[in-house]
C-alpha positions as CSV (number, residue, x, y, z in Angstrom):
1,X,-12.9,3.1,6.0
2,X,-15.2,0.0,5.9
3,X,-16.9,-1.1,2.7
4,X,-19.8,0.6,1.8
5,X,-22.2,-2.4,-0.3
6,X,-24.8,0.5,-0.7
7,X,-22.3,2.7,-2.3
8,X,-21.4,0.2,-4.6
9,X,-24.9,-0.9,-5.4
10,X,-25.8,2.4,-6.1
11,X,-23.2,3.2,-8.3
12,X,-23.6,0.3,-10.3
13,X,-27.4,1.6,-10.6
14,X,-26.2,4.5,-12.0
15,X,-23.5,3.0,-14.3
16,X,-26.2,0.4,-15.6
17,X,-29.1,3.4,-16.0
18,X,-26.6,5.4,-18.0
19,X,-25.6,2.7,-20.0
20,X,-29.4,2.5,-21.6
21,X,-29.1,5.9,-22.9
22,X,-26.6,4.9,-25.3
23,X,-27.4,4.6,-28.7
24,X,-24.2,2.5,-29.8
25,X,-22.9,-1.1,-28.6
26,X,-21.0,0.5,-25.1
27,X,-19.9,-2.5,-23.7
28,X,-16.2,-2.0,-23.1
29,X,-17.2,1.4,-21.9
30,X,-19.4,-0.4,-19.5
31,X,-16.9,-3.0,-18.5
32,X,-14.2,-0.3,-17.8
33,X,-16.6,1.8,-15.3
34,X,-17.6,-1.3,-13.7
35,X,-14.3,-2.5,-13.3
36,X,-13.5,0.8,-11.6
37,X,-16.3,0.6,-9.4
38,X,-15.2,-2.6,-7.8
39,X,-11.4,-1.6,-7.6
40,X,-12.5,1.5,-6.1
41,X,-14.9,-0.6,-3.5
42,X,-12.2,-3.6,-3.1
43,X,-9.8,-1.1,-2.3
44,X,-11.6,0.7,0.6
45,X,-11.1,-2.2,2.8
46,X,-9.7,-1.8,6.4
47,X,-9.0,-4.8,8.6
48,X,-8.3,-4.3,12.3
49,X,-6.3,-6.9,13.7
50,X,-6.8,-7.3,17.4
51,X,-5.1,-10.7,18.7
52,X,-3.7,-13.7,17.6
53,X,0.1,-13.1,15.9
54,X,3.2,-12.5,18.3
55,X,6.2,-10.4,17.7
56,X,8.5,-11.7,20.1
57,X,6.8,-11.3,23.0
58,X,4.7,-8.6,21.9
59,X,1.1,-9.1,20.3
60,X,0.7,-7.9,17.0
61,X,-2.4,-5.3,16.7
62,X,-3.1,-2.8,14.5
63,X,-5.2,-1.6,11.7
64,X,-4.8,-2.2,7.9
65,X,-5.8,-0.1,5.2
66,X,-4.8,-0.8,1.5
67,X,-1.7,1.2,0.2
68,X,-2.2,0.9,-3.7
69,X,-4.0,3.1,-5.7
């Protein structure tokens, strides 16, 4: 999966919008669903790899998607 900037924009938007309904001070609530947001973003990343490393006398190529969660 490639990242999605949109996505992320837009939830921000929505993080942001429903932060301004609150009545109290909800900044660590606000700092723990951004947080998220980005993790969640930073961790959709997929690299292919097309040329350039050798395994012997193999080429290395492949595609890389992150394995934490």
């Amino acid at each position: 999966m490639a990242l999605n900037p949109l996505a992320l924009k837009a939830e921000i938007k929505d993080i942001m919008d429903d932060m301004k309904t609150r009545n109290e001070d909800a900044s660590d609530e606000f700092a723990e669903r951004l947080a998220n947001a980005i993790h969640d973003y930073v961790l959709g990343i997929q690299i292919t790899y097309i040329a350039g490393l050798m395994a012997g006398s193999v080429p290395v190529t492949g595609v890389f998607q992150n394995q934490v969660s």
